[in-house]
N, C-alpha and C positions, 0 to 999 in steps of 0.2 A: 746703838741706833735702832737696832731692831724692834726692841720691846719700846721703846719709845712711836716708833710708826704704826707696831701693833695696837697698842694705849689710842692712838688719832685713830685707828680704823684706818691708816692708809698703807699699811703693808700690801696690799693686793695691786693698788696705783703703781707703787713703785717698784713692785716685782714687773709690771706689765710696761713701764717705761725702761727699767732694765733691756728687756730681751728687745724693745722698739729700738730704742738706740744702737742694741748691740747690730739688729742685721740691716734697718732703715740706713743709717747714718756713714755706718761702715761703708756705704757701697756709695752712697753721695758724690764723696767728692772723684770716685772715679767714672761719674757718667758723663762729664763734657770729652775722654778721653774717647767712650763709646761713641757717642755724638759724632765724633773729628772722625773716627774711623769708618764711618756710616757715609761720610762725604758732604757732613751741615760744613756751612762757611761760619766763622765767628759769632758774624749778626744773626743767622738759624739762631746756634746754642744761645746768645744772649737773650734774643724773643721768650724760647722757651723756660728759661728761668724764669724770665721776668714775668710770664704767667702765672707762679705759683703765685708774686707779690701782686697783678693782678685782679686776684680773687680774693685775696686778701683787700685791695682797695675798693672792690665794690661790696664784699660782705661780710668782711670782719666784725664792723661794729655787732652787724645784726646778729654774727653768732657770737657775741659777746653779752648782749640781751638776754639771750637765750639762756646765756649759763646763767642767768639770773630766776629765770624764770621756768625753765623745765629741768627735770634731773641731769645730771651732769652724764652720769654713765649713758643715755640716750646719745646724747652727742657725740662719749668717745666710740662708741659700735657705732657710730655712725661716719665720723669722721675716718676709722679702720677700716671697715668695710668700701669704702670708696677708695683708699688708699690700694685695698687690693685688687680691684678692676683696672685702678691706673698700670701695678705693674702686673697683672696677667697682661693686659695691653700690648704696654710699651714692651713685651718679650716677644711679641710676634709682627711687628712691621717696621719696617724702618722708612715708610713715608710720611715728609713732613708737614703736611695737612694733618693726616692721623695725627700724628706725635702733637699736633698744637691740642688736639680735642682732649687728649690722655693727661694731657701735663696741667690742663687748664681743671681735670677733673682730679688729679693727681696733687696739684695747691688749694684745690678748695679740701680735700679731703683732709692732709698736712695742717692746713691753717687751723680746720674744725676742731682737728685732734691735740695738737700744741694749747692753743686759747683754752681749751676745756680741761687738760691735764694743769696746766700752769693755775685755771681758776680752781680750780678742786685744793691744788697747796694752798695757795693765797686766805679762801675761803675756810680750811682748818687751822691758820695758824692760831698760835695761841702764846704762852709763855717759852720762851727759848725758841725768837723766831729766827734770830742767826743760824742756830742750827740746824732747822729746817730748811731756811733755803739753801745752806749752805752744804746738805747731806744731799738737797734734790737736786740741785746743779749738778753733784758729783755722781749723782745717779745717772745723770744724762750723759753727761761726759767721758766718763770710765770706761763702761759699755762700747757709746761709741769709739771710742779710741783701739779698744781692744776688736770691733768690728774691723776697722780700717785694716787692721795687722792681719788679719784673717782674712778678708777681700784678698788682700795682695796676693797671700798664697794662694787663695780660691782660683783668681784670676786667670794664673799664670798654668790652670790644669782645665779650666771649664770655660765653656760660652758665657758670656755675659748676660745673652737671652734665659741661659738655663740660671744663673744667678736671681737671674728676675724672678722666676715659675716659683721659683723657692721663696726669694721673701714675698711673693705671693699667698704662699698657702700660711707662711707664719703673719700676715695681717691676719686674714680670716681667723685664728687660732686666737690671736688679741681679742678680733670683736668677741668670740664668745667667754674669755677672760674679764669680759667687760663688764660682767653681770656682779661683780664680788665689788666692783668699785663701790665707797660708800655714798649715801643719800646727802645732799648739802638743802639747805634753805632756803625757799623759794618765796621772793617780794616782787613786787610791780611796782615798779618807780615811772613818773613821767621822762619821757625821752628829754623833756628841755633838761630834767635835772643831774642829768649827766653830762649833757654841754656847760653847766654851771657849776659844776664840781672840777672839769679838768680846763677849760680856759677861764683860765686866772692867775694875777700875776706870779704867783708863788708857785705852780705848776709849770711855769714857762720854759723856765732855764731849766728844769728835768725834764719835760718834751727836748728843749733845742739839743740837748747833749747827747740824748738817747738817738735822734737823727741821724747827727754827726758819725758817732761812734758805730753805728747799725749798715751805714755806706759796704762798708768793708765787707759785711756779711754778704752783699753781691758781689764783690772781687773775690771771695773763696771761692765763691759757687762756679764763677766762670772760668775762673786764670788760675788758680791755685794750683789743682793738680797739673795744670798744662804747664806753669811755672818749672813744676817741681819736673817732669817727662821734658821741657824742653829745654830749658836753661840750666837745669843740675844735672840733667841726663842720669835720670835715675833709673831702675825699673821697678814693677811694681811693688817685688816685695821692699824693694828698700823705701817706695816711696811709703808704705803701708809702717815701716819703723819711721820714718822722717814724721808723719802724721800723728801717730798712735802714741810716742813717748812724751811726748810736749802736750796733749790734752791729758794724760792721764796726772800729769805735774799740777794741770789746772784744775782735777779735780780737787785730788789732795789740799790744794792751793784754794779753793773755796770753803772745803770744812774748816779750816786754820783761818780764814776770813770770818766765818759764822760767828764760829766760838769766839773770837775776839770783839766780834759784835756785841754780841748777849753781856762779855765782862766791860764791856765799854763803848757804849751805844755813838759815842762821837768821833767818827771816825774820817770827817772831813779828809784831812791829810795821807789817809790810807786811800784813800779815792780819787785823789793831787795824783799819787803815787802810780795808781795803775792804770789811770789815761796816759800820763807819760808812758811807763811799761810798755804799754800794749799797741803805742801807735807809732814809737824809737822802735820796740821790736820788730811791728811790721814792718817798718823801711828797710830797716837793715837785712833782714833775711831776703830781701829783695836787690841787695846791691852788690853783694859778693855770689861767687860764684862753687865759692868751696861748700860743701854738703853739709860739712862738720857745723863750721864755722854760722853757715845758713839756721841749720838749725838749734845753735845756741842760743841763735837771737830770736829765733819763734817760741821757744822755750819763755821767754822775756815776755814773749807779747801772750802767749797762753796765761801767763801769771796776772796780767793787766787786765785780760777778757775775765778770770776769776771776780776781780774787784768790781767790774761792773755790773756780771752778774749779779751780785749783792745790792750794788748799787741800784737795780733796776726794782727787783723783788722787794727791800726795803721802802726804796722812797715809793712804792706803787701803794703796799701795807699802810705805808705812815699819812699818805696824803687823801686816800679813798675811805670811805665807809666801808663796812665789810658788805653791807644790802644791797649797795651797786656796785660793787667789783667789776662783777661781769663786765657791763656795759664799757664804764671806765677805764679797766685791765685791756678790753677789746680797742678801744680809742689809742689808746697806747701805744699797742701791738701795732695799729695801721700805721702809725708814726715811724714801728720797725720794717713794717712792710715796705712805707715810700722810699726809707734808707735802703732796703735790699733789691725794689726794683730800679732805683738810682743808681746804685749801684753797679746793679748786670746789666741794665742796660747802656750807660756810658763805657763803661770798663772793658767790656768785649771786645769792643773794635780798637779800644786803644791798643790791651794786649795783644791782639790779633795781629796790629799794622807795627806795633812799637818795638814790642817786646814783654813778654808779659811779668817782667822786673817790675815795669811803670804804675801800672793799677792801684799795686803793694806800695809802695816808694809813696803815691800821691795821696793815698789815702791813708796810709800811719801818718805822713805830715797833717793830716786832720786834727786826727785824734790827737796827736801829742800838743798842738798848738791849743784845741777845747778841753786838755785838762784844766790848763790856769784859770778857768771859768770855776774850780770848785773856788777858787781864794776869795772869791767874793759872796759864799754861801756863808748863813749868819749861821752861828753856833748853833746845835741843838734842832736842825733843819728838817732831818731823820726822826725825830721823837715827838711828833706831833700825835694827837690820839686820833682813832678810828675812826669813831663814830663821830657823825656830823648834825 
């Protein structure tokens, strides 16, 4: 894999999403626990998520354009560098006025640096792109996975605050890591010709599904760890193994998608498979109450998030030009935004008032009912060419 990233010029990208993931991510899903501790009510923590999706809806696109049009690496030291004002920030007040201006500057920063690392892959792939996305997914994932397990222990020895100050000074250490990223292609396409590339009817049902499936990502955000503290009665480090063992399966679990990709580009039924997977695994991990058993079935639904991953990266490659990525890739993304602030925002209060089993339970029934939406995808759906 190495000398293969080496060969793209993107060994320097994905060393630098490496270390993102590892201390960004890791520490994610334990900040609605900080939040609770600080004294927000539900609807607080749900607002404040739904800020990063937010900024996301009012300026995705346009930093999607951008990767079109200006160097890529400008955007990720740029997107880093904001990310680390948010958490020098958010490490020293806990009022929540502050906290809306941190988090809102905190999602745009997030947003900038995701869209722009995600366009920089998209933009190099080339031959053997299952493996590609299927090595970068598992760069993302691994890392964080192995973050979360290290949170826990951190956790349980340091202030939360002083957690922050730190992955503070390692954004700043990114942005100027940012400089080795390499140069991508820069075209000017008219703005209508991106509304005319992704609303159309063959584009549809991969919008509607990517929606669907994307909800969820706002019930992690908000209910998950509180799930896992309130209803497993875990503590940290055990929630940090509950988290950490089941993404790192979906790593692995995505290279073994890739490559299966590249020798068999048709993989409809593989994609049947991991909507079901992933939206049966979320409910069930949400309906018992044993630990073990909880996280058998997340293990399940990790495996099913693998296949979408593919599924997203793929059908994005197969159906866009590579000259408007950006733009188009950015359209996308706001599609995942409105699912994650639909998400946090609904699901907060349900878990809050209900129990936060419910969030999980309602939204795998999503996903597992929008798998049978691939049975009606025509052969060959994924192998469409690039250029338009």
């Amino acid at each position: 894999m190495f000398k293969r990233l080496w060969k793209q010029n993107l060994f320097f990208a994905f060393l630098i999403i490496t270390i993102f993931q590892f201390f960004n991510s890791g520490l994610y899903f334990y900040v609605p626990l900080y939040l609770e501790s600080i004294g927000l009510s539900g609807y607080q923590i749900g607002w404040l998520f739904a800020l990063s999706a937010i900024t996301g809806l009012l300026f995705i696109f346009n930093m999607g354009l951008m990767a079109d049009r200006v160097p890529i690496k400008a955007l990720l030291m740029t997107g880093l560098l904001l990310m680390g004002v948010y958490m020098f920030g958010f490490s020293n007040t806990v009022l929540f006025p502050v906290l809306i201006i941190l988090f809102f500057i905190g999602g745009f920063g997030n947003n900038l640096y995701l869209l722009s690392m995600d366009n920089l892959v998209l933009k190099k792939a080339g031959f053997e792109k299952g493996r590609l996305f299927g090595s970068y997914s598992a760069t993302k994932v691994i890392p964080a996975a192995l973050g979360m397990l290290v949170a826990g222990y951190l956790l349980t020895n340091i202030e939360f605050s002083l957690a922050l100050k730190l992955l503070g000074f390692v954004m700043v250490t990114l942005t100027i890591m940012s400089f080795l990223v390499p140069s991508t292609q820069k075209k000017i396409s008219s703005v209508k010709s991106y509304f005319k590339d992704f609303f159309n009817m063959k584009v549809l049902p991969f919008v509607i599904l990517i929606f669907i499936f994307t909800i969820h990502w706002g019930v992690e955000g908000v209910a998950y760890g509180l799930f896992l503290r309130t209803n497993l009665n875990l503590s940290f480090i055990q929630m940090g193994w509950y988290m950490s063992i089941p993404i790192i399966i979906l790593g692995f679990a995505s290279i073994y998608m890739g490559k299966r990709y590249d020798q068999k580009p048709s993989i409809r039924t593989l994609l049947l498979a991991g909507f079901l997977m992933a939206g049966a695994g979320l409910a069930l991990m949400a309906i018992t109450t044993n630990p073990i058993l909880s996280a058998f079935f997340r293990v399940i639904h990790e495996v099913g998030d693998a296949a979408f991953t593919l599924f997203m990266f793929i059908g994005a490659e197969s159906l866009f030009a590579k000259e408007r990525m950006g733009g188009n890739f950015g359209l996308l993304t706001l599609i995942t935004v409105i699912g994650r602030f639909v998400g946090s925002l609904v699901f907060s209060p349900i878990g809050s008032t209900y129990g936060y089993q419910w969030p999980h339970i309602i939204a795998g029934s999503f996903i597992f009912l929008a798998g049978f939406f691939f049975l009606v995808f025509e052969k060959g759906y994924f192998k469409q060419p690039t250029e338009q």
